[in-house]
Every structure is written in structure tokens, then in C-alpha cells.
C-alpha positions as CSV (number, residue, x, y, z in Angstrom):
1,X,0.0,0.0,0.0
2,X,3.0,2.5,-0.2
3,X,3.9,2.4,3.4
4,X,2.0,4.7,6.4
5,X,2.3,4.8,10.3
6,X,-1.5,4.0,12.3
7,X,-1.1,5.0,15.7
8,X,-3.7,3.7,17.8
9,X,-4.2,4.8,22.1
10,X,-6.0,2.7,24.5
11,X,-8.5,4.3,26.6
12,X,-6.9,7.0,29.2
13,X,-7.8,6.3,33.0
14,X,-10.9,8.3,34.1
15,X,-11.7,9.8,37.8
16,X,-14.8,8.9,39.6
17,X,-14.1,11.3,42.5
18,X,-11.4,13.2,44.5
19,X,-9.1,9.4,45.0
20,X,-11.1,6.8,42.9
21,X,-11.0,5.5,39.5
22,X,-13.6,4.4,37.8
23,X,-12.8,0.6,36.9
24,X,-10.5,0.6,33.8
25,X,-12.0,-0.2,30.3
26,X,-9.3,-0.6,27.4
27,X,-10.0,1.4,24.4
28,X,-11.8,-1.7,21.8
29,X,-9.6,-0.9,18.7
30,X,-6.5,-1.0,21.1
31,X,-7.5,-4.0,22.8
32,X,-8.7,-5.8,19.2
33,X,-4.9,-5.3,17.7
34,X,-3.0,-6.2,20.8
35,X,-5.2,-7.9,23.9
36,X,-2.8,-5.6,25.8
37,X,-5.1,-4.8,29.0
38,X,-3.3,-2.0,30.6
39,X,-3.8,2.1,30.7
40,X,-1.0,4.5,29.1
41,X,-0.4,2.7,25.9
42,X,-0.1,3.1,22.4
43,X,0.0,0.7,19.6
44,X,2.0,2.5,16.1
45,X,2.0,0.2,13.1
46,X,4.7,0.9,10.3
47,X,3.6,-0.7,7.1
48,X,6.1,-0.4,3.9
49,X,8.9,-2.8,3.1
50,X,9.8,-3.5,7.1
51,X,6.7,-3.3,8.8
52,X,6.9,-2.9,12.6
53,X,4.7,-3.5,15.2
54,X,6.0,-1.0,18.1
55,X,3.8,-0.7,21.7
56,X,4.3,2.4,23.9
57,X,3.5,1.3,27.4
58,X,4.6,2.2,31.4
59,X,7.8,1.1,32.6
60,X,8.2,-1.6,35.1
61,X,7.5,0.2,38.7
62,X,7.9,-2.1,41.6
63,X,6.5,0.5,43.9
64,X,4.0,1.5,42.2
65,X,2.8,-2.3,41.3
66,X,2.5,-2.5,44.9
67,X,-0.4,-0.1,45.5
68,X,-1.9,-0.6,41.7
69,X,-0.7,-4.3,40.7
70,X,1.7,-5.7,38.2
71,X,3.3,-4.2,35.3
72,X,4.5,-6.0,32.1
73,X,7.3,-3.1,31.0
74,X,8.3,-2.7,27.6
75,X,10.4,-5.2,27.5
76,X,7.8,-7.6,29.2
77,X,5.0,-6.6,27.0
78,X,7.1,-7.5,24.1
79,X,8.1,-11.5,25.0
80,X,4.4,-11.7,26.1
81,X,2.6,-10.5,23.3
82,X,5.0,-10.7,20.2
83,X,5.6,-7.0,19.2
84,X,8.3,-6.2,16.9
85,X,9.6,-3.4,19.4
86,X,8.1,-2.2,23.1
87,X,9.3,1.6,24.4
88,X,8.4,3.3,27.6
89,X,5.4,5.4,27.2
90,X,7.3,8.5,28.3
91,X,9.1,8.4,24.5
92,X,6.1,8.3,22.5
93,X,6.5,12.3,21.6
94,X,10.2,12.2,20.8
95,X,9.8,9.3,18.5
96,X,6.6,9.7,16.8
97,X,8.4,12.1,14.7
98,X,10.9,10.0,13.5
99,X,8.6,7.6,12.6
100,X,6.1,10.0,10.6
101,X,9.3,11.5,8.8
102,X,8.6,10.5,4.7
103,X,5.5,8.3,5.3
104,X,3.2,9.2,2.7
105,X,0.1,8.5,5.5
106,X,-0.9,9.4,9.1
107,X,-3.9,6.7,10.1
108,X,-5.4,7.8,13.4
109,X,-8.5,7.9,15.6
110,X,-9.5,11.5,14.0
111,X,-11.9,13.1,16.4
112,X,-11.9,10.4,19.2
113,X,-10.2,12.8,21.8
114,X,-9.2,16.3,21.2
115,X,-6.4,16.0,23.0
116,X,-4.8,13.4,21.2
117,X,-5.5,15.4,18.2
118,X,-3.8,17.9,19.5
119,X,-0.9,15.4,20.1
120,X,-0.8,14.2,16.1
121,X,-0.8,18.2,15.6
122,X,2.2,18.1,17.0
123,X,4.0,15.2,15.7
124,X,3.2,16.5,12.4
125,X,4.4,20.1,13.2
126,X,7.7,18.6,14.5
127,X,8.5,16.7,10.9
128,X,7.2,19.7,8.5
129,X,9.8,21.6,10.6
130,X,12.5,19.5,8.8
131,X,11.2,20.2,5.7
132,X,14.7,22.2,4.7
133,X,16.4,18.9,5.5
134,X,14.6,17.1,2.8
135,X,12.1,15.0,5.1
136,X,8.6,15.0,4.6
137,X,5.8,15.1,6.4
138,X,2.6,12.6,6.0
139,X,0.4,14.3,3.2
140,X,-2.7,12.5,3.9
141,X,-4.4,11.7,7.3
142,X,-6.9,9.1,7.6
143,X,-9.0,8.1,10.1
144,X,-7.8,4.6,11.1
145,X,-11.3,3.1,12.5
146,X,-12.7,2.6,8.4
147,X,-10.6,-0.4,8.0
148,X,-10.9,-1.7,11.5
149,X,-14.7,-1.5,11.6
150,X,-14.6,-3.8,8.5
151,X,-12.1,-5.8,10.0
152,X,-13.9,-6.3,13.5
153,X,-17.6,-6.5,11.6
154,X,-16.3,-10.3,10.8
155,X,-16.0,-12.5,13.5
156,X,-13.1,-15.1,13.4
157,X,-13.8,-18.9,15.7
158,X,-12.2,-17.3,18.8
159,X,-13.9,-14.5,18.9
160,X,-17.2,-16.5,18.0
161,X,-16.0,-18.5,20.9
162,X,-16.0,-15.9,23.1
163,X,-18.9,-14.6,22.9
164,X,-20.7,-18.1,22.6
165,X,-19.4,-18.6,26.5
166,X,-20.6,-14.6,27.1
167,X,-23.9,-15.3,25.9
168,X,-24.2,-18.1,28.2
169,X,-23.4,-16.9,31.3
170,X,-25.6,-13.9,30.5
171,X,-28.5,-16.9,29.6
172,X,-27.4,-18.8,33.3
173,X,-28.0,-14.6,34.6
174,X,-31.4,-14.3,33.0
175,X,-32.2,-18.0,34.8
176,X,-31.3,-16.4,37.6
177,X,-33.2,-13.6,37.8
178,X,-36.2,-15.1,36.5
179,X,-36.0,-18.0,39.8
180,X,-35.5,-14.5,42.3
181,X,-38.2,-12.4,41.2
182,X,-41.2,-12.1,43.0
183,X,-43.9,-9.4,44.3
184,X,-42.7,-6.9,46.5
185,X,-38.9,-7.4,46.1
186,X,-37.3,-4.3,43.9
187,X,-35.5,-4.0,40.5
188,X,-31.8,-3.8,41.9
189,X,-32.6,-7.0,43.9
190,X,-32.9,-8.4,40.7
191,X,-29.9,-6.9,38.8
192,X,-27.7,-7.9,41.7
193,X,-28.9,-11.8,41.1
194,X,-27.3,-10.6,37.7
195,X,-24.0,-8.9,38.6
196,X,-23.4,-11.8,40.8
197,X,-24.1,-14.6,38.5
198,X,-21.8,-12.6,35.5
199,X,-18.8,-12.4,38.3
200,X,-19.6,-15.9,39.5
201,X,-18.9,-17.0,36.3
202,X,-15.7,-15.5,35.4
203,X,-17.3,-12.1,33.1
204,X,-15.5,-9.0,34.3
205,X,-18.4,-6.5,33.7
206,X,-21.8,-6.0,32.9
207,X,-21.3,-5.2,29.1
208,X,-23.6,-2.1,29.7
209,X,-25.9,-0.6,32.8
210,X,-28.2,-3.5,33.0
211,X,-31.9,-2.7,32.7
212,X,-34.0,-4.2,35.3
213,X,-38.0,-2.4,34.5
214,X,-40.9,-3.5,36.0
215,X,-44.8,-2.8,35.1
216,X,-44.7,0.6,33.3
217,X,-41.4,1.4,33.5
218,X,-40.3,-1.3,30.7
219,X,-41.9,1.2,28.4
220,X,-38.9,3.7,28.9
221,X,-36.7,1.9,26.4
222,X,-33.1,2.9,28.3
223,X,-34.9,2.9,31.8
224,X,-31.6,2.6,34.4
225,X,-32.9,3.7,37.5
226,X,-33.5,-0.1,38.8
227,X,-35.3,1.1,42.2
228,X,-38.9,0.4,41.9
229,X,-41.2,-2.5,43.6
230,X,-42.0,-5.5,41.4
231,X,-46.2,-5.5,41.9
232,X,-47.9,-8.5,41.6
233,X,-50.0,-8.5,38.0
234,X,-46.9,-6.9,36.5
235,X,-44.4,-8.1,34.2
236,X,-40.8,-7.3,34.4
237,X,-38.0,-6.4,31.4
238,X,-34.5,-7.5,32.0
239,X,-32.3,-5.9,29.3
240,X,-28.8,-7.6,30.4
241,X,-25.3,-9.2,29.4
242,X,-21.8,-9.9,30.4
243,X,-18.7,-8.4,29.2
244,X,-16.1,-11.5,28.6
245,X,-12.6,-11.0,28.0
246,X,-13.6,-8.0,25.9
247,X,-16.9,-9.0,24.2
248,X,-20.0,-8.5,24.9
249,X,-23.5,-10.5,25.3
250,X,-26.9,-8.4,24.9
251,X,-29.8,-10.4,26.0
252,X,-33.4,-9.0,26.8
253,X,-36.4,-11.3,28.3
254,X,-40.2,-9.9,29.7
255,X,-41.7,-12.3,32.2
256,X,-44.7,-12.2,34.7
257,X,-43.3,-11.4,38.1
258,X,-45.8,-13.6,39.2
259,X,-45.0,-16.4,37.5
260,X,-47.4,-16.4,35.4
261,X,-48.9,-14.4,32.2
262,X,-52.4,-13.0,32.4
263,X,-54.7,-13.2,29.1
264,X,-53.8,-9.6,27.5
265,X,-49.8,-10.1,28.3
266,X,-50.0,-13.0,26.5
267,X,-51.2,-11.8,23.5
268,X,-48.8,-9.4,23.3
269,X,-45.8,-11.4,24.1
270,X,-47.0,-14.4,21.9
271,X,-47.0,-11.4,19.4
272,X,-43.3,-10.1,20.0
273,X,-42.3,-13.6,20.1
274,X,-43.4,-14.3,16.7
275,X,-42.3,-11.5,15.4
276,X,-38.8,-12.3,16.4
277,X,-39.2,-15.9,15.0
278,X,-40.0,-14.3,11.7
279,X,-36.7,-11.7,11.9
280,X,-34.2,-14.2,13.2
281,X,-35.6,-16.6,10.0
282,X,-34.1,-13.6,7.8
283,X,-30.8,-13.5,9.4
284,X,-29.0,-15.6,6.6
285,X,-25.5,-15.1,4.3
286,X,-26.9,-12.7,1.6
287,X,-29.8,-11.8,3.3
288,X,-29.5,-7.7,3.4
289,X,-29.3,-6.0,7.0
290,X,-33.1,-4.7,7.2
291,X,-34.5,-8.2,6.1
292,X,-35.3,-8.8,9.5
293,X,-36.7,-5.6,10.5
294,X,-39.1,-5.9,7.6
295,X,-40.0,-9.1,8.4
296,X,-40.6,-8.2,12.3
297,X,-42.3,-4.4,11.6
298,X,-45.2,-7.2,9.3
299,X,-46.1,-9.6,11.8
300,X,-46.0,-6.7,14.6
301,X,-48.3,-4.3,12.7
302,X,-50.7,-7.0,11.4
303,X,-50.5,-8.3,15.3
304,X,-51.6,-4.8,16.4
305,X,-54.5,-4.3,13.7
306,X,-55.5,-7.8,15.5
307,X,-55.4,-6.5,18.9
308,X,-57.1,-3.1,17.9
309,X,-54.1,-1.2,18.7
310,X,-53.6,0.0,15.1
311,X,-56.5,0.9,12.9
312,X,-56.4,0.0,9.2
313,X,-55.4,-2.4,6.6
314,X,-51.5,-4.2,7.0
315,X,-50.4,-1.9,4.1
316,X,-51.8,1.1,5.7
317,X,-50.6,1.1,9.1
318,X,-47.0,0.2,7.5
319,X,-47.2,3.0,4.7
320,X,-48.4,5.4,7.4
321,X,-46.2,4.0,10.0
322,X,-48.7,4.0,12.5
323,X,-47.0,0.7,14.2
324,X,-44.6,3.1,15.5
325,X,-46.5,4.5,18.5
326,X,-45.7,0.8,20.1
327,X,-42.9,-0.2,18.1
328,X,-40.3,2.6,17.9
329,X,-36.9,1.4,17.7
330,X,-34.9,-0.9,15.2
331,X,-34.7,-5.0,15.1
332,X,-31.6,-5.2,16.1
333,X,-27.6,-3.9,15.4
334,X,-24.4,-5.4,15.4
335,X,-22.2,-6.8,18.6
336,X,-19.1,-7.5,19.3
337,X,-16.2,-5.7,21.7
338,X,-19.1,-3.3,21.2
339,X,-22.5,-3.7,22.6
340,X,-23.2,-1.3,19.1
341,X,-21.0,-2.6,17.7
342,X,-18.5,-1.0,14.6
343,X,-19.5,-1.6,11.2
344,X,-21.8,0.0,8.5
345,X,-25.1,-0.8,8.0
346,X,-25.3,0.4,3.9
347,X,-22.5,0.1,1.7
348,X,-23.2,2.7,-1.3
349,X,-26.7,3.5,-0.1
350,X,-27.8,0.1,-0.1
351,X,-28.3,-2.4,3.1
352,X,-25.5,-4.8,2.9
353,X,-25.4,-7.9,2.9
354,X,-25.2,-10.5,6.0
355,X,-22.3,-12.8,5.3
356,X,-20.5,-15.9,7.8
357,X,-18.9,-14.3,11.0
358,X,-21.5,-11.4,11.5
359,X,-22.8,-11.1,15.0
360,X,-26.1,-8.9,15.5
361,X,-29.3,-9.0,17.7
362,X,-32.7,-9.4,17.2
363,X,-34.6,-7.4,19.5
364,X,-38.5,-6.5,18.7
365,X,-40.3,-5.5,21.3
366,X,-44.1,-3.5,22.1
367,X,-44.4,-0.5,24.5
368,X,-47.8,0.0,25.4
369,X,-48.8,3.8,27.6
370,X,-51.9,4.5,29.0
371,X,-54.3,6.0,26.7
372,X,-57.9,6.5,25.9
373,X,-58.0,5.0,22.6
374,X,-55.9,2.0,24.0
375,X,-58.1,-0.6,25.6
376,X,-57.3,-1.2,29.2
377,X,-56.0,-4.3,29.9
378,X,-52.7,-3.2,27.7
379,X,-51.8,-0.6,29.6
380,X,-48.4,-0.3,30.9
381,X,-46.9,-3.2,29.3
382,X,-43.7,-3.0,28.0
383,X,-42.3,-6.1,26.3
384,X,-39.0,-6.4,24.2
385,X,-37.2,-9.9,23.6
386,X,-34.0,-10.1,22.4
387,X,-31.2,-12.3,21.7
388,X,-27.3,-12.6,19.8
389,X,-27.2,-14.2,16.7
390,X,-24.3,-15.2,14.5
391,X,-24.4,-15.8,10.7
392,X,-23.4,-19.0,9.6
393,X,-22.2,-20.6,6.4
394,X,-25.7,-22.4,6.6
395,X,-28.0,-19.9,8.2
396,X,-27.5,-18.9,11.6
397,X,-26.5,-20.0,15.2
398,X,-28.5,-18.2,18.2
399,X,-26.1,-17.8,20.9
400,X,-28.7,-17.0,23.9
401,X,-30.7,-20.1,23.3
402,X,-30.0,-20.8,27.0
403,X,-32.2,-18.3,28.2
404,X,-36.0,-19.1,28.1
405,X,-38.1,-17.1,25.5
406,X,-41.5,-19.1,25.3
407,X,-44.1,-18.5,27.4
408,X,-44.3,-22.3,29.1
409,X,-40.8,-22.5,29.4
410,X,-40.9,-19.0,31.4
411,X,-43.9,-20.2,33.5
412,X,-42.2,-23.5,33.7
413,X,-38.7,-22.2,34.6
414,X,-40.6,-19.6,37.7
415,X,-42.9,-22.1,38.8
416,X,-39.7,-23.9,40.4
């Protein structure tokens, strides 16, 4: 390709309070080229006729490893993890530079951080000052993340691995919670059967603030505030996954908090539960990204026509997207070390097409407010079900089978 220097950062430390961290998350790009875990680093690739791999990192400190843990060092990082060359971090502005000097490219994170904008400002600066010396300076900069999106979109067999085991402790999680719930106890009861079940299990992290909504509050799609009683009659919507060694699980399940479903919330979830079965059909190699969506966006409209919730004929209520009052959000998006994960949807204005090693969810849901022209026994009930799905060769794998979805299996599962 002509040569060209990508410098990539991992993600800087960041304060909670006056003397507390919060717990550190490495930048995903980083952690996707390297699986180096800790803070001050930088990956800088050098393509051309000797290509280097070269990692910036924090020296070994033996006193600070005692307050903050162990330290792999430059020349540690290097032996462990196979890079051409390994520097202290402390370097990185005095040999940038030199590296940049008669590259014909600059790829880097444009945007991501101003202050490491600022930073490739300066590099730059520091080899167009040598222009008199006959060295040049990069003449193009590119942003770095357009080739790694397209490289991280397609999932190799140990990253599918990965998140096959994430996807099952976040399944074993939603087990969980479904066996703990009960009238009268409150949401973070429930996400804390979840945080300890992910931990139990070996997951570092929730991959995202889990939501735990009971009764009304499920129809707040990003509801975090986990604090309310679980009533009796109500259902509840756990929105939850695991982080594992980087990648992330995204499962979402609605169930009676009574154990069991009354008439009107089983028409609706029987509803969103075909309507998934029809989407996750869809997910296939060459099979275009809003397949799915199409196919959910039919069954839900022509459900809610049934129910009286949308007035009209099929093609009506989706030419005048009337569906959307209870259906507002898309099938699905892509996962990965992301729980949006990187990648394009369209490719020259057109959907693209699913291909082997895709990962995405399938998530359509109903969100049903209080209304006069909404008969009563829907009120309040806010139903999404959602699970991670990898495109195979053949079709497709669901990774979160392990979590119940159907309504005696649910009923089955709590009456225990």
C-alpha cells in the first residue's frame, strides 16, 4: 500500500471522585490489535517494506505495582505478546516524529479525543519543521477506524467462541433472575442476582448498565434507574449481558413477576415472540441487513390491527407508520467488543449484505402507555425480547438459546 504509520491509544484512566477511579476499560480498537489490557499505551503500526509492530507502554515500577498491581514493561509486553519493538510510554512524543518522517500516511482515531488530536498536531508540526532537511511530512491523514470496523464486523472462531461462553453466562444470569423475582422485592434485587451470577462465572463486567424495569417502567426503552417495587400482575424487562474477556452479550427477556402471564400479556408477548421468529428466519448469508426488520415491523403491525391497537389495513398502518406509536426502535444492530458494535449498515446506499462471522441482535419489542383509545388491559406493558445471533455458512446460530423465551418454558422455569 505505499507504506503509512496507524497510531492507535488505548483508553486513558478516568476519575470517579477526588481518589477513585472508575474501573478501567481498554480502548476496543486497542484491545482488538494487541489484547494488551493495561492504561498508558499506544499501539503504532509501520507498514512499507519492514513493517513494525511498536507498543508504547509504562515502565516496570515495583513501587507502584505494589499499590496498583503488576506491570508487564516494555520489555515484558514485548516476550508476552510478540511486538516487533516495546518503548516506555514517556518516548512516545520524541519518536513519533521520527517515525512520521517521509511516510506518505498518518492513520489515526481523528476526532476520538481532542487531546490526542492535539498530540498528532504536534508530531506532524515537529517533521514539517525538517522540511529544509529534505524530510517530509505525512500528506494525507486518515481516520484509522474505516478499516478496523470492516475488519472487526467479521467475527473469526475465537472470537465467536468468546462470545458463545458470554452469551451463556448472560443466559445462566437471566435464569437467575427469573428463579429471584417475586412481588414486592425491587428492581436492583434483581440486577444484583445478575451482577453476581456474570462475576460468578468468570465475566469482568456487565457489558452495559443492565436494565432491570418493571410494570410501566419497561416502556422507557433505556430505563436505568432499577429502584422500583416489582407488583404483583406486572411483568418485568430485563435488558442484560456480560462483558467476557472484551466482548460483549446483549440479551433481553419480559416475564410475569408472578410467574405467570395474564390473558392480555400473552397476546402481546406471543406477538413479540413471533415477530422475532420471523426476523431471526431472515438472518442468513446474503440476506440484506433490514431483512429482519421488515420481516418483524409485518407480523408486529398486522398483530396490532388484530389486537385493535392499530387501525387500518396491513399496508396502511405500514405505509403510514402508524405501528410506531408501540414499536419505535430498530430490530436489532451489530455486537461485538461493542455492545453497538462497529460496522456499516449500507454500503453505497444500499443495506448490505449478512455474510459468515457477522454477530447482531434481534430485538423487537411492544411499548404499550396508558391512553384513551388503548383498551385497558394493555396498559403499561412493555415487552422487548432479544437475543445474539451469528451468521453461519448455513443460516444462523442463536447464541442465547440458554435463556428461556417461550411462554411455558418462562412459566415452567418460575414455577420452580
Amino acid at each position: 500500500m505505499g507504506g503509512g504509520v496507524a497510531v492507535i491509544p488505548t483508553a486513558p484512566e478516568r476519575p470517579r471522585n477526588r481518589d477513585s477511579h472508575y474501573p478501567y476499560r481498554f480502548d476496543s480498537y486497542f484491545h482488538y490489535l494487541t489484547g494488551f489490557v493495561e492504561p498508558e499505551a499506544v499501539l503504532v503500526l509501520v507498514a512499507g517494506d519492514a513493517p513494525r509492530s511498536i507498543l508504547f507502554c509504562r515502565e516496570k515500577n515495583l513501587e507502584r505495582e505494589i499499590w496498583d498491581g503488576f506491570r508487564h514493561g516494555p520489555d515484558g509486553a514485548k516476550e508476552t505478546f510478540g511486538f516487533d519493538e516495546a518503548h516506555p510510554i514517556g518516548q512516545l512524543d520524541e519518536m513519533l516524529p521520527k517515525l512520521l518522517a517521509d511516510q506518505p500516511s498518518l492513520h489515526f482515531h481523528l476526532g476520538a479525543d481532542s487531546a490526542w488530536d492535539a498530540r498528532a498536531v504536534g508530531w506532524l508540526n515537529s517533521v514539517r519543521e525538517q522540511v529544509r532537511s529534505g524530510i517530509a511530512a505525512p500528506g494525507a491523514i486518515q481516520d484509522v477506524r474505516a478499516v478496523l470496523d470492516e475488519m472487526r464486523l467479521i467475527k473469526g472462531d475465537e472470537e465467536i467462541a468468546t462470545m458463545r461462553r458470554a452469551a451463556e453466562i448472560s443466559a445462566a444470569a437471566h435464569v437467575r433472575a427469573m428463579r429471584q423475582t417475586r412481588p414486592e422485592r425491587r428492581e436492583f434485587e434483581i440486577e444484583a442476582e445478575l451482577l453476581h451470577e456474570f462475576r460468578r462465572q468468570g465475566a469482568q463486567a456487565p457489558a452495559y448498565t443492565s436494565i432491570v424495569a418493571g410494570g410501566g417502567n419497561a416502556c422507557v426503552l433505556h430505563y436505568v434507574s432499577n429502584d422500583a417495587p416489582l407488583r404483583d400482575g406486572d411483568l418485568l424487562l430485563i435488558d442484560a449481558g456480560c462483558e467476557l474477556d472484551g466482548y460483549a452479550a446483549d440479551i433481553t427477556r419480559t416475564f410475569p413477576v408472578n410467574g405467570r402471564f395474564s390473558p392480555a400479556q400473552k397476546d402481546l408477548y406471543q406477538l413479540v415472540l413471533a415477530s422475532q421468529a420471523a426476523a431471526i428466519e431472515q438472518v442468513r448469508p446474503g440476506s440484506h441487513w433490514n431483512a429482519p426488520h421488515d420481516a418483524a415491523v409485518k407480523v408486529l403491525a398486522q398483530g396490532f390491527i388484530d389486537l385493535g391497537l392499530c387501525q387500518g389495513t396491513l399496508a396502511e398502518v405500514l405505509e403510514q407508520e402508524s405501528y410506531k406509536r408501540y414499536y419505535m426502535h430498530r430490530t436489532g444492530h451489530w455486537l461485538g467488543m461493542d455492545v453497538h458494535d462497529v460496522g456499516e449498515y449500507k454500503l453505497g446506499g444500499e443495506w448490505r449484505l449478512l455474510e459468515p462471522g457477522m454477530v447482531l441482535t434481534v430485538e423487537p419489542g411492544c411499548y404499550i402507555r396508558p391512553a384513551d383509545d388503548v383498551p385497558e388491559r394493555f396498559w403499561n406493558i412493555g415487552i422487548r425480547i432479544e437475543d445474539d445471533v451469528v451468521v453461519t455458512e448455513s443460516g444462523c446460530e442463536v447464541l442465547t438459546h440458554g435463556a428461556p423465551r417461550t411462554v411455558a418454558e418462562i412459566e415452567e422455569l418460575m414455577a420452580q
